[in-house]
Each structure stands twice: as structure tokens, then as C-alpha cells.
C-alpha positions as a Python dict, from the first residue, in 0.01 Angstrom:
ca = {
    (1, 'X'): (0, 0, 0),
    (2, 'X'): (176, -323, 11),
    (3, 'X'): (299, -473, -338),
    (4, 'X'): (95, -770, -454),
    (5, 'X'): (418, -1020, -608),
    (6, 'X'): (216, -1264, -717),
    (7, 'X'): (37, -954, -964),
    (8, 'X'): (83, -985, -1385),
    (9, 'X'): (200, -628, -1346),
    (10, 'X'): (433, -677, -1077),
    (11, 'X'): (614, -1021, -1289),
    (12, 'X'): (671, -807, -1588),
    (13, 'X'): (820, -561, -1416),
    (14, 'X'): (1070, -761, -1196),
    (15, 'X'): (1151, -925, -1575),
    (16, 'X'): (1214, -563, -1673),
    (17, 'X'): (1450, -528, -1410),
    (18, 'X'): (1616, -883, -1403),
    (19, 'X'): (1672, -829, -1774),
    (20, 'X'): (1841, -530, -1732),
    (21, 'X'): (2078, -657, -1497),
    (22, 'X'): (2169, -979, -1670),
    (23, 'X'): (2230, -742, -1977),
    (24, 'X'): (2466, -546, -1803),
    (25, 'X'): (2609, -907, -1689),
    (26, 'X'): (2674, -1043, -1969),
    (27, 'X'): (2797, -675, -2134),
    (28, 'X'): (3064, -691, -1881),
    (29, 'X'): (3122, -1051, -1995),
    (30, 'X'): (3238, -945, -2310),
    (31, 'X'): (3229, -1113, -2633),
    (32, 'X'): (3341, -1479, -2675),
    (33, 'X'): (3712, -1582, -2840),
    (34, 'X'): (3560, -1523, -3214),
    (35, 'X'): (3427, -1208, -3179),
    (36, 'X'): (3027, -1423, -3129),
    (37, 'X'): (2803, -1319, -2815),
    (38, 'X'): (2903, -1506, -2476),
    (39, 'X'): (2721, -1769, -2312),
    (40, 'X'): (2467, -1541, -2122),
    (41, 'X'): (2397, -1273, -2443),
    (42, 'X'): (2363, -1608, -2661),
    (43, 'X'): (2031, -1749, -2404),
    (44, 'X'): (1907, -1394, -2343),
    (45, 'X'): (1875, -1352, -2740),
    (46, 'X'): (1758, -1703, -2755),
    (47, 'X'): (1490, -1659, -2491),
    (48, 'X'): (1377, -1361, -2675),
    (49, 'X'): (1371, -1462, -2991),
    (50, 'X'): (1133, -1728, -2885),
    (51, 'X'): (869, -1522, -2723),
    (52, 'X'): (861, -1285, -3005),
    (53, 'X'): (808, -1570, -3295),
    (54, 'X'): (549, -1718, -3055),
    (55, 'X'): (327, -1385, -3099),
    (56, 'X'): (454, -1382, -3512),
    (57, 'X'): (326, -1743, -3484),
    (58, 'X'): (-37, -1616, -3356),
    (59, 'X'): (-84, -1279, -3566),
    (60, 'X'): (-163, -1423, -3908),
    (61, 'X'): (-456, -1638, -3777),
    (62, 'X'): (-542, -1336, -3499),
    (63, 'X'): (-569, -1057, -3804),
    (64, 'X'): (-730, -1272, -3988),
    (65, 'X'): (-1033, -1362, -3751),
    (66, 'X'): (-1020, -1023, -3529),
    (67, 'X'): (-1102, -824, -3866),
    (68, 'X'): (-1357, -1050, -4012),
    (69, 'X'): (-1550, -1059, -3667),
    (70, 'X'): (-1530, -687, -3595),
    (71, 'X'): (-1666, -596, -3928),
    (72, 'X'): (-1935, -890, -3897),
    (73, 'X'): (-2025, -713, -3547),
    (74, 'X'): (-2155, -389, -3710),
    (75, 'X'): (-2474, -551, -3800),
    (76, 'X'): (-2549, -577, -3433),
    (77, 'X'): (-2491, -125, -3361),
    (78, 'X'): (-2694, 117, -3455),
    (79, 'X'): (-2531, 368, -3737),
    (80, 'X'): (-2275, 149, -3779),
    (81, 'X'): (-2179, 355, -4092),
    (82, 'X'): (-2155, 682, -3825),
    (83, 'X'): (-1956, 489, -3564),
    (84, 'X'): (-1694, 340, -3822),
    (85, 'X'): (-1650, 697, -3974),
    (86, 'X'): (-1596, 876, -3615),
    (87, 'X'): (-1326, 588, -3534),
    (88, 'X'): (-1159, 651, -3878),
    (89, 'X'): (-1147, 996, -3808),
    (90, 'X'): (-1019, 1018, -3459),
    (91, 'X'): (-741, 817, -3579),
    (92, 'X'): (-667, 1060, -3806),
    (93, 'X'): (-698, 1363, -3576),
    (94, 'X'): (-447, 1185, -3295),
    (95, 'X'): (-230, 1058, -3562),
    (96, 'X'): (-219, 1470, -3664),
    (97, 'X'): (-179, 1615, -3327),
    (98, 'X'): (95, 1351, -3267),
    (99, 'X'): (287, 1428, -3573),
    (100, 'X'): (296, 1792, -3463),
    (101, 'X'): (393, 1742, -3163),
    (102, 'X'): (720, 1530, -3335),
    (103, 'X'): (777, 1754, -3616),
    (104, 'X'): (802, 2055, -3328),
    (105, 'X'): (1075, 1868, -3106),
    (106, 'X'): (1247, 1801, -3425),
    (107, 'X'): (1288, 2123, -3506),
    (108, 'X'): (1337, 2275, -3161),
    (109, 'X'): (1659, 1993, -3063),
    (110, 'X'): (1773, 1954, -3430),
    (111, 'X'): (1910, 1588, -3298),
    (112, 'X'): (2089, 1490, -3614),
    (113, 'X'): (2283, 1759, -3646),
    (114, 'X'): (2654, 1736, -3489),
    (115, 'X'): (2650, 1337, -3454),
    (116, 'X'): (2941, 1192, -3557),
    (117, 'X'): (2917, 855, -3782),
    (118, 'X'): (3199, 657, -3639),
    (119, 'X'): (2992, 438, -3413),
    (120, 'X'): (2704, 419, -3645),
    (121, 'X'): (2610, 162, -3946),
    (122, 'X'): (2526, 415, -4251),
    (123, 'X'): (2359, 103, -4433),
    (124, 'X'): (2030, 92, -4606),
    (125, 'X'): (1797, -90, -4417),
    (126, 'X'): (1665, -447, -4585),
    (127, 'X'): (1310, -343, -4571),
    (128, 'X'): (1241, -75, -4781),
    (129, 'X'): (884, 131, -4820),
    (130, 'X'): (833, 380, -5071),
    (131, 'X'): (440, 470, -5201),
    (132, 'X'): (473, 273, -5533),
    (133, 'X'): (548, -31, -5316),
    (134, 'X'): (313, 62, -5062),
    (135, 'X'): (20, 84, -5284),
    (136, 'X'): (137, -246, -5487),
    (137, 'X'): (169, -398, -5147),
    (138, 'X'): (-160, -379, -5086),
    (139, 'X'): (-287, -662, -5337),
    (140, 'X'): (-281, -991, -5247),
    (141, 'X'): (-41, -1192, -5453),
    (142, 'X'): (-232, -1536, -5316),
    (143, 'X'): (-558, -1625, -5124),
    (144, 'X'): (-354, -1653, -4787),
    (145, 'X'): (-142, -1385, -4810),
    (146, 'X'): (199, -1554, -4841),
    (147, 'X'): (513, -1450, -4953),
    (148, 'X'): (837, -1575, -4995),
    (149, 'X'): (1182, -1477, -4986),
    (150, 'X'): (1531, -1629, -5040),
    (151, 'X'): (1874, -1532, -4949),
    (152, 'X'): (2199, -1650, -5081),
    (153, 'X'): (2495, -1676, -4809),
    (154, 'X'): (2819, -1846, -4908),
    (155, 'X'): (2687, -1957, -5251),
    (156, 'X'): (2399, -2168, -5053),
    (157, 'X'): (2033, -2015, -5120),
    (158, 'X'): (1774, -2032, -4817),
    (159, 'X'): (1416, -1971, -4900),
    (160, 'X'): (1184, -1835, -4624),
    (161, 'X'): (819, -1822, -4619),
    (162, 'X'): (584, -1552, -4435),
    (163, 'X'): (285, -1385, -4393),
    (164, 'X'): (208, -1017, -4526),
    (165, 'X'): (40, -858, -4290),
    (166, 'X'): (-8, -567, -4505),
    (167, 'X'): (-206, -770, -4723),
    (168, 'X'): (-331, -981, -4486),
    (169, 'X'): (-529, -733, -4348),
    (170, 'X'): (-720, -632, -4686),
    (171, 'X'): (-830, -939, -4727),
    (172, 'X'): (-941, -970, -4395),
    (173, 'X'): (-1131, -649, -4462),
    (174, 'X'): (-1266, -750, -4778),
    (175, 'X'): (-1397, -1092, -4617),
    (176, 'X'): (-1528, -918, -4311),
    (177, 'X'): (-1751, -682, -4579),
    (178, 'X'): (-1852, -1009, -4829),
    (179, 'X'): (-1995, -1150, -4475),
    (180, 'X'): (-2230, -859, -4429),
    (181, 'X'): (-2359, -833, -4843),
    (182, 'X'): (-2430, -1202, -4842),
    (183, 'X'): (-2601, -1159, -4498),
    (184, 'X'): (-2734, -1442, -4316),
    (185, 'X'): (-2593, -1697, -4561),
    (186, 'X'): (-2246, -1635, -4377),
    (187, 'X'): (-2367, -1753, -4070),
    (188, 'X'): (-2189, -2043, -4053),
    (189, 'X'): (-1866, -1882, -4193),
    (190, 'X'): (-1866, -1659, -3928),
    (191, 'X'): (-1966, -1897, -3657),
    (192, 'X'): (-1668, -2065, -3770),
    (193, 'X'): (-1455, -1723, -3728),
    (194, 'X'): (-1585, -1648, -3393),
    (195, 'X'): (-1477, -2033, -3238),
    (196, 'X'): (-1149, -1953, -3449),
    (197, 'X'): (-1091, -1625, -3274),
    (198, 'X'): (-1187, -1771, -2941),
    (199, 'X'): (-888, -2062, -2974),
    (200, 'X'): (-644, -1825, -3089),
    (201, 'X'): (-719, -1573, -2781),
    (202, 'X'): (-681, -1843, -2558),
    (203, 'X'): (-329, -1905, -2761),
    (204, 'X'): (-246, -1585, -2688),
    (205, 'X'): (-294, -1558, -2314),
    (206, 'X'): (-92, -1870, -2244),
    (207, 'X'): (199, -1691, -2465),
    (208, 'X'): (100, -1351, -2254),
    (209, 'X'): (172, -1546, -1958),
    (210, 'X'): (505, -1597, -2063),
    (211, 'X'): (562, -1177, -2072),
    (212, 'X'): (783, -1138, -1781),
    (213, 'X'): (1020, -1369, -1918),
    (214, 'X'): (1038, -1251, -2264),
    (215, 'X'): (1058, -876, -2108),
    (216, 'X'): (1371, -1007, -1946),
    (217, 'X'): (1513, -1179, -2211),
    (218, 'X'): (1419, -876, -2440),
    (219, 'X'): (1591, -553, -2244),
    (220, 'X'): (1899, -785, -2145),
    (221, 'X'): (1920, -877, -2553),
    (222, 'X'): (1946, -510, -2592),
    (223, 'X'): (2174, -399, -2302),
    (224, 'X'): (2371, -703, -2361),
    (225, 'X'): (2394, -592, -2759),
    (226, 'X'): (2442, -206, -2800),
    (227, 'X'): (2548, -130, -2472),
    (228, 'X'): (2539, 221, -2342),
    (229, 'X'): (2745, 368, -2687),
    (230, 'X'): (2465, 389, -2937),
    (231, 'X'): (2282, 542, -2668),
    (232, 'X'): (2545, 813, -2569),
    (233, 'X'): (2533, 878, -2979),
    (234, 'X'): (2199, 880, -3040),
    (235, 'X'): (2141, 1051, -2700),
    (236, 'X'): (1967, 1360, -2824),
    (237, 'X'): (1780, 1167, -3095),
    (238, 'X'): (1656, 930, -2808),
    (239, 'X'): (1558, 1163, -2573),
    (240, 'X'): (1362, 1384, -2851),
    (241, 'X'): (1156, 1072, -2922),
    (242, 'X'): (1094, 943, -2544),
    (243, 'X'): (979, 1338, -2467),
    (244, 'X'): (763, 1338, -2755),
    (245, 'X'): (582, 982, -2695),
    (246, 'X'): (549, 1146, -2299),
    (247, 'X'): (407, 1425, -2417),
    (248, 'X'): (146, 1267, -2607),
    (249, 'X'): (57, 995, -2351),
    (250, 'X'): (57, 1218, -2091),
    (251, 'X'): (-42, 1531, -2208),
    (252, 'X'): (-257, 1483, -2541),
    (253, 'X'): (-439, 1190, -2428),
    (254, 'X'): (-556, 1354, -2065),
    (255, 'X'): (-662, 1687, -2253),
    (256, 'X'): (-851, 1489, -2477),
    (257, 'X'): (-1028, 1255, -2197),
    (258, 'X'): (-1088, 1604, -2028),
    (259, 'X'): (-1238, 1737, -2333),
    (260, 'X'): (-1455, 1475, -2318),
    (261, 'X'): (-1597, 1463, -1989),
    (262, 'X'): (-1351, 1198, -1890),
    (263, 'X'): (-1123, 1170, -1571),
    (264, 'X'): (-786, 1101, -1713),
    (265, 'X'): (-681, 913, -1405),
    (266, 'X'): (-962, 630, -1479),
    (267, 'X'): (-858, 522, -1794),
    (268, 'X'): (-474, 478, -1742),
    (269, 'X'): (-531, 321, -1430),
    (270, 'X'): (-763, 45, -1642),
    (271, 'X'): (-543, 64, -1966),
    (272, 'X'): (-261, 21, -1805),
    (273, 'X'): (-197, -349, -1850),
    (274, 'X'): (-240, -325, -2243),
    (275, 'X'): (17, -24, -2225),
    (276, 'X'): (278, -225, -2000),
    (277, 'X'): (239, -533, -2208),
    (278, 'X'): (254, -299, -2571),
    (279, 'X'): (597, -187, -2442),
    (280, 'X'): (767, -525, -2318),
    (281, 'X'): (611, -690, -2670),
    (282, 'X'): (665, -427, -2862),
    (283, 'X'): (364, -515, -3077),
    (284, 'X'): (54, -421, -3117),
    (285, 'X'): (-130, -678, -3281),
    (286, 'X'): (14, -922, -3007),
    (287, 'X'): (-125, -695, -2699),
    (288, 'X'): (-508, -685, -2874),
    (289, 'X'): (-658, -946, -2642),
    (290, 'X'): (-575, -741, -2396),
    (291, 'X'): (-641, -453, -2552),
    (292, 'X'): (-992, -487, -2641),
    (293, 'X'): (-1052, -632, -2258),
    (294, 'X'): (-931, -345, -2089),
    (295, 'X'): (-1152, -111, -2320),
    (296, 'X'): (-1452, -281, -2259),
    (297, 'X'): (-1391, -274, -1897),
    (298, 'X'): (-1376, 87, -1924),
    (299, 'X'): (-1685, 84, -2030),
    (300, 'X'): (-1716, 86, -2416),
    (301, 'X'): (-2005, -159, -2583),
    (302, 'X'): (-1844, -483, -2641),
    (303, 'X'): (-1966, -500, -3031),
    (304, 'X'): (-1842, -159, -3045),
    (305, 'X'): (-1515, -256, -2875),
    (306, 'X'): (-1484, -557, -3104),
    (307, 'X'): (-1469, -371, -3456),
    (308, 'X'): (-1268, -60, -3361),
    (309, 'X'): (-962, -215, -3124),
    (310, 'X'): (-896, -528, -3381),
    (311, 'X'): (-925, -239, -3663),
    (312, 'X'): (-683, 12, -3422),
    (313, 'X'): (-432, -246, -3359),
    (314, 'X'): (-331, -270, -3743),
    (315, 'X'): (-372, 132, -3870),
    (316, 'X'): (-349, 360, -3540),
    (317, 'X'): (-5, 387, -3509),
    (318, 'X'): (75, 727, -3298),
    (319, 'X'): (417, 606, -3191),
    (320, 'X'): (565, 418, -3469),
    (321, 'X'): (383, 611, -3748),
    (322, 'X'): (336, 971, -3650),
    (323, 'X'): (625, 1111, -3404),
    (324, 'X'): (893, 857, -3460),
    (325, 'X'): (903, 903, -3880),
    (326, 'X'): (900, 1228, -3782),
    (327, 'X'): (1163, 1293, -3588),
    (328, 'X'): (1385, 1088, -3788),
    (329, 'X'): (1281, 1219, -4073),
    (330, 'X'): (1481, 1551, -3932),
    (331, 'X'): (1760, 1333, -3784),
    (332, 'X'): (1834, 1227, -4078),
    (333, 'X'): (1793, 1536, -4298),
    (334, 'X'): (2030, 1744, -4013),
    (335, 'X'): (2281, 1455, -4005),
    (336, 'X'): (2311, 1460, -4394),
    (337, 'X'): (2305, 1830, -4357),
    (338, 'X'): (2012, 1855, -4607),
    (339, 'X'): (1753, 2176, -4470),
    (340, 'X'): (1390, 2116, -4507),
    (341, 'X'): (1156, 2324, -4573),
    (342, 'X'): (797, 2424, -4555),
    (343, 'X'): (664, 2155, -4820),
    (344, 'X'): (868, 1851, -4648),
    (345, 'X'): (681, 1892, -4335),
    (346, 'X'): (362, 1926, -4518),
    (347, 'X'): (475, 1559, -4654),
    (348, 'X'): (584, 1430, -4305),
    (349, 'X'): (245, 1493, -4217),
    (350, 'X'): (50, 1377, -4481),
    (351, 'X'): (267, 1028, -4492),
    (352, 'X'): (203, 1025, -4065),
    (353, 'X'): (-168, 1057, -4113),
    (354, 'X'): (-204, 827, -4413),
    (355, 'X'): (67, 570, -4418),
    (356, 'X'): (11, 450, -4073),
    (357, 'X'): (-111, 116, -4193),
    (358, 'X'): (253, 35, -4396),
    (359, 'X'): (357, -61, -3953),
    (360, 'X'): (48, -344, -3971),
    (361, 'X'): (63, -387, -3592),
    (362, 'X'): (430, -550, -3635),
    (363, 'X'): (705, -489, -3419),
    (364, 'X'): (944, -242, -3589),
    (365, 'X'): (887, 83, -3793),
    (366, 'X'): (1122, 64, -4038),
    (367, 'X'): (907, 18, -4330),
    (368, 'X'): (724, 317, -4210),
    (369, 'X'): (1056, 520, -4179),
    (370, 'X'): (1147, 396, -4532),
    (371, 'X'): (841, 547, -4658),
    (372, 'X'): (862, 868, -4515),
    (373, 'X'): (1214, 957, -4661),
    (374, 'X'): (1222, 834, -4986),
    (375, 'X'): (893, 1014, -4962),
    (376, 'X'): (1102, 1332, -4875),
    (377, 'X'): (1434, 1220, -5061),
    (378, 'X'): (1631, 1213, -4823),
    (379, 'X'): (1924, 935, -4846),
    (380, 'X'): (1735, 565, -4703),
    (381, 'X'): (2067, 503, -4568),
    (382, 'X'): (1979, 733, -4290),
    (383, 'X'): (1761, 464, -4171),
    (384, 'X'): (2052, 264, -4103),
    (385, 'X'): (2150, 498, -3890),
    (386, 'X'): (1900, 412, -3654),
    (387, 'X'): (1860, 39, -3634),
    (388, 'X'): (2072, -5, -3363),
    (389, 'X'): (1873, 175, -3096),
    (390, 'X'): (1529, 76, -3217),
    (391, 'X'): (1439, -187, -3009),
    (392, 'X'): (1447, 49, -2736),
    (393, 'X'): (1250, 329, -2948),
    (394, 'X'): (1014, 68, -3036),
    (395, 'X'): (888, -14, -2686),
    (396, 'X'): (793, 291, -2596),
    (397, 'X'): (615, 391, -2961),
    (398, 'X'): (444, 65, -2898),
    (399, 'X'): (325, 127, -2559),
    (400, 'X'): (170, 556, -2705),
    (401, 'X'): (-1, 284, -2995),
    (402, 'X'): (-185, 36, -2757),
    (403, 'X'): (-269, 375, -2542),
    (404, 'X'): (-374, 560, -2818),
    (405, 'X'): (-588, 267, -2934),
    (406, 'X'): (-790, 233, -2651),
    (407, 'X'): (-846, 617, -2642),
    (408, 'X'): (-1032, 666, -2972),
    (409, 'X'): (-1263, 354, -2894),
    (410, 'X'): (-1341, 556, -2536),
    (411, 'X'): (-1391, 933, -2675),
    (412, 'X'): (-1597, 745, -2961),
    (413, 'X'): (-1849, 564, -2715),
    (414, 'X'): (-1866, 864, -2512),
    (415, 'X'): (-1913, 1135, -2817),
    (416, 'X'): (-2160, 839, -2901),
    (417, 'X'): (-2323, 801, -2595),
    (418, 'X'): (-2235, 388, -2564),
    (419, 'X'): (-2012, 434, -2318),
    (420, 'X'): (-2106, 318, -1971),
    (421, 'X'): (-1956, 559, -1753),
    (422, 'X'): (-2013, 325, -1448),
    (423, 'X'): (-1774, 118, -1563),
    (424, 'X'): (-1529, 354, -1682),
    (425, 'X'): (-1493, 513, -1320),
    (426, 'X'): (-1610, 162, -1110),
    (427, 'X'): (-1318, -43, -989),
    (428, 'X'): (-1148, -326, -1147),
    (429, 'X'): (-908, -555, -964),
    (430, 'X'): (-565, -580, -1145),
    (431, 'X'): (-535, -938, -1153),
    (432, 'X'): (-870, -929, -1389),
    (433, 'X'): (-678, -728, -1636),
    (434, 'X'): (-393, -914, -1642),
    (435, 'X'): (-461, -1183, -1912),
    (436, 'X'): (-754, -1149, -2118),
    (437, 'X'): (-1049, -1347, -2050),
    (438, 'X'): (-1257, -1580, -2252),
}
């Protein structure tokens, strides 16, 4: 079969591989006469750091309109009520299974025991998430969600303003449920959401378009920046979370299809452009476009599709909220040399199943982490630990999220019986999937 070049899939990949290369490059380069990043690391960070605050630039208004249209939607489905509470609760069964499968690696390799600290930053991380912040977290301080921060370097204060997404979303939510008391009243409103959502889609695929650049940019950023001697460090720790995010993407998520009724080979062979664009963005709010295309095209009502992947993209978090917390939940407790026991797993669980929505679709799972130990009490410098290998973690645990995402929406409209099973197993040509359509 010969290799289209011109294909989305194809670009991203070659940027994969160009960015690895130029990260090794400019690795060998070495740093400049002050100790800074060289020429090459500089415009690889650069480059990256662009396409990632291009998708930050487009999630506010994307949450925002994505929510309040998929809730609007469940006017149009019959037993809405049902269908919301099967999504809700397949999230919560995957979420489970996933965390299982993390806490059982965990405890098998035992990858924080034996590493030394010399090479790594014992710090506490700058975000922090514990459940009293959590839950305070989730009221809106202002209309719009806003929040500010300043920082004082060298006696000069810098104030910078951003989004909660965390909070963004509840209002979203809220909104999205005022629309459907007041009823056809909103009509307008949500006229006005709909032509929102449309713009900001079409935002998003011309930024999409720029994916096999910011893939190389991103993985040369990283080569170029840790090298291979956080990796040899955190080798076992790495490893244990790439063989648990494998196992549930390519073990869990068949069985379940299977279960189901449902070839397994269908649905990754149609999802498979949200999963490779989940891992080179490492976000999941920024992949929904494509997301929500590639589960309609496997067959899943669109009105159906359009409430539970905006929804999924913010709260079903298999990757960065059920096997990685997990896992370095125990990295951290064997590094510190602090046993767990029965009860602490019991609370990695019940944080994995119900805290998923502190990672609001964000790149990163830090806050998520943060939660889970001081959860646990185990020392939050432990998280420090690990910051220097997660953007590497994080593309995988975002790719298991976007997969994961599109499987509940599937085994819903097939338990359901709105799935169109035509479509699932009928043929889609790649270059349709590649940037979502309008």
C-alpha cells in the first residue's frame, strides 16, 4: 500500500520524526556561553510555545459554547435524562478499570523505589490541588471565569490574567441547563451559541492544520531539554506508565467494543486521527473538533455525539486522571520510602474516579497529581519529582483520554440502540478525518 504524503496523518508524523531529530541536533549543540538554550533549542521552544497558546487562545470560548450547545441538544433525544446518566456512568466504570489497571503495575514494578535523587528537582510543584481547593475551585469568582495572578522577580511584580477552566466549565453547565428551564425563550441565545461554536471550530482547524509543525517543535523542545538522563532515571517509572496507558488502549478498550458487539479494528481505524492529534497536542479540549467528527462518523447520533464528547473532553480523563495519579502516587510513596496500605489505594481510587474533572481538558496533570497525594499525605514535593519527564507522559495519557472519549459515546449509542452500525463498519477516507468539518 503506497503512503499517501500529502495525508494529515502522514504530516504529523514526519513532524514527529523531524522533531526528534532536530532535538537530538540541537542536544548535541549544547547549551549557549551563559548556560541559556542554543540557537536551535531557543526556535524549537519558540515554535512550540506558539502552537500550544494558539489552542489556550481557543479553549475558553470552545468550553464555553461546546457545553452550552451539548446540553441545549438534549431537548432534541429521547430519554435524554437515561442517555446523560449511562455516559456519566461509563466514565466512571473506564475511569475504575483504568485505575486498577495503574494501581496493579504500581505495585507489581514498585518504580520509585531505588531511584536516586541526584538528577532530579525535589521541588513542590507551583500548582497545587488538594479537595478543599478543589471544591472552592469550583465557584466562579466572576461572570467570565477570570483569574489573575502576579509574580514578583527581581523586586518587579508581573500580573497575569487567565481563564479557569475549572470554573469555566460550571458555568458553562449551569448556562447550558438555564437554556433548557427557560425553554424556547433561549432561542436566540442559543442561536447565538451555535454560530459562536461554528467560528471557533473553524478557528480551530486552521490552528489543527498547523499540527505537524507544532508536533515537531514539541518532541524536539523535549529531546532538546531533558535529554536522554531523566529518562534513564525515571526509566522504570516511564515504562510502568506507557505499559499501563497500552494496556488500556489496547486491551480494555477492544474487550469492551467486543463486549459490545463491536469490531475493535473499526473504531481505531476511524478514531485514529483524534488519538494521533490528542498525543502531538497533548490536550484534550484542543482535539474535540475532531473528536466529536470522528465519533459521529462511527456512527453515533450527531445530537447524541454533540452533548457527550464536548462533556468527555473536560471530565473523562483515563490517562491523566486514573493510571498516571496512580502510579505516581506509588512512585512517590516508594521513593520517600513511605508503604501504603489497603485504605490508600481505596483513596487512589476514589480521587481517580471522582477528581477527574480537577485536569479540565488542559494539557498537564499536575493539579490532578497534587490532589491525589496530599489526598494520601504523601510529601507534594514528590510531584516535583516528575515534572521533568511529563511532557512526554502527557502525550501519551492524552492520546488513552481522546480514545477513551470516543469509546463511551460508541458503547452508549450501541447499549442505546442510536448507533448506526453502517457507519461504524462503512469506510471513511482518511483525508475526511483529518480536520474537522463544518
Amino acid at each position: 500500500m503506497a503512503l499517501n504524503y500529502r495525508s494529515f496523518g502522514f504530516q504529523v508524523l514526519a513532524g514527529m520524526v523531524v522533531g526528534l531529530a532536530l532535538g537530538l541536533v540541537a542536544r548535541q549543540i549544547g547549551s549557549g556561553p551563559d548556560g541559556d538554550l542554543n540557537w536551535l533549542a531557543t526556535t524549537l521552544k519558540t515554535l512550540g510555545s506558539i502552537f500550544v497558546s494558539l489552542l489556550k487562545a481557543i479553549v475558553p470560548p470552545l468550553v464555553f459554547a461546546a457545553i452550552v450547545a451539548s446540553i441545549a441538544n438534549l431537548r432534541a433525544l429521547d430519554n435524554a435524562a437515561r442517555l446523560a446518566g449511562q455516559t456519566l456512568l461509563w466514565f466512571a466504570i473506564t475511569a475504575l478499570i483504568a485505575v486498577a489497571i495503574g494501581i496493579t503495575i504500581g505495585v507489581v514494578v514498585q518504580p520509585g523505589v531505588g531511584v536516586s535523587s541526584a538528577a532530579l528537582a525535589a521541588k513542590a510543584p507551583d500548582s497545587v490541588g488538594g479537595w478543599l481547593d478543589f471544591l472552592k475551585g469550583l465557584v466562579p469568582g466572576n461572570s467570565l471565569a477570570l483569574s489573575a495572578s502576579t509574580k514578583i522577580t527581581d523586586g518587579s511584580a508581573s500580573t497575569s490574567v487567565s481563564f479557569n477552566i475549572l470554573q469555566l466549565l460550571v458555568i458553562s453547565i449551569a448556562v447550558g441547563l438555564a437554556t433548557l428551564k427557560v425553554g424556547d425563550r433561549a432561542e436566540p441565545f442559543l442561536a447565538f451559541v451555535r454560530s459562536l461554536l461554528a467560528v471557533v471550530r473553524a478557528l480551530l482547524g486552521w490552528v489543527i492544520r498547523l499540527t505537524p509543525i507544532g508536533s515537531a517543535a514539541l518532541i524536539g523542545t523535549a529531546i532538546a531539554t531533558y535529554g536522554w538522563g531523566a529518562l534513564a532515571q525515571l526509566g522504570a517509572f516511564t515504562a510502568a506508565v506507557y505499559l499501563g496507558l497500552a494496556l488500556v488502549l489496547l486491551v480494555v478498550y477492544p474487550t469492551l467494543l467486543m463486549a459490545n458487539g463491536l469490531k475493535p479494528g473499526a473504531f481505531f481505524a476511524k478514531a485514529w486521527p483524534a488519538i494521533q492529534l490528542g498525543f502531538v497536542s497533548r490536550s484534550s479540549v484542543g482535539t474535540l473538533p475532531v473528536t466529536e467528527s470522528v465519533t459521529e462518523r462511527l456512527g453515533v447520533e450527531k445530537g447524541y455525539a454533540a452533548f457527550a464528547i464536548p462533556l468527555a473532553s473536560t471530565t473523562k480523563m483515563d490517562g491523566c486522571a486514573s493510571i498516571y495519579p496512580a502510579l505516581a502516587a506509588i512512585f512517590v510513596a516508594g521513593f520517600y520510602g513511605i508503604q501504603l496500605h489497603a485504605i490508600d489505594y481505596a483513596l487512589i481510587v476514589f480521587v481517580s474516579v471522582l477528581g477527574s474533572a480537577a485536569t479540565a481538558g488542559l494539557t498537564g496533570a499536575t493539579v490532578m497529581l497534587t490532589l491525589t497525594l496530599s489526598t494520601l499525605g504523601l510529601p507534594l514535593e514528590g510531584a516535583g519529582l516528575l515534572l521533568a519527564i511529563d511532557p512526554i507522559l502527557d502525550m501519551g495519557r492524552t492520546a488513552v483520554n481522546v480514545a477513551g472519549q470516543v469509546l463511551v459515546g460508541v458503547i452508549v449509542a450501541k447499549r442505546e440502540g442510536i448507533l448506526d452500525e453502517s457507519a461504524y463498519y462503512g469506510a471513511t477516507p482518511v483525508e475526511a478525518l483529518a480536520v474537522p468539518a463544518e
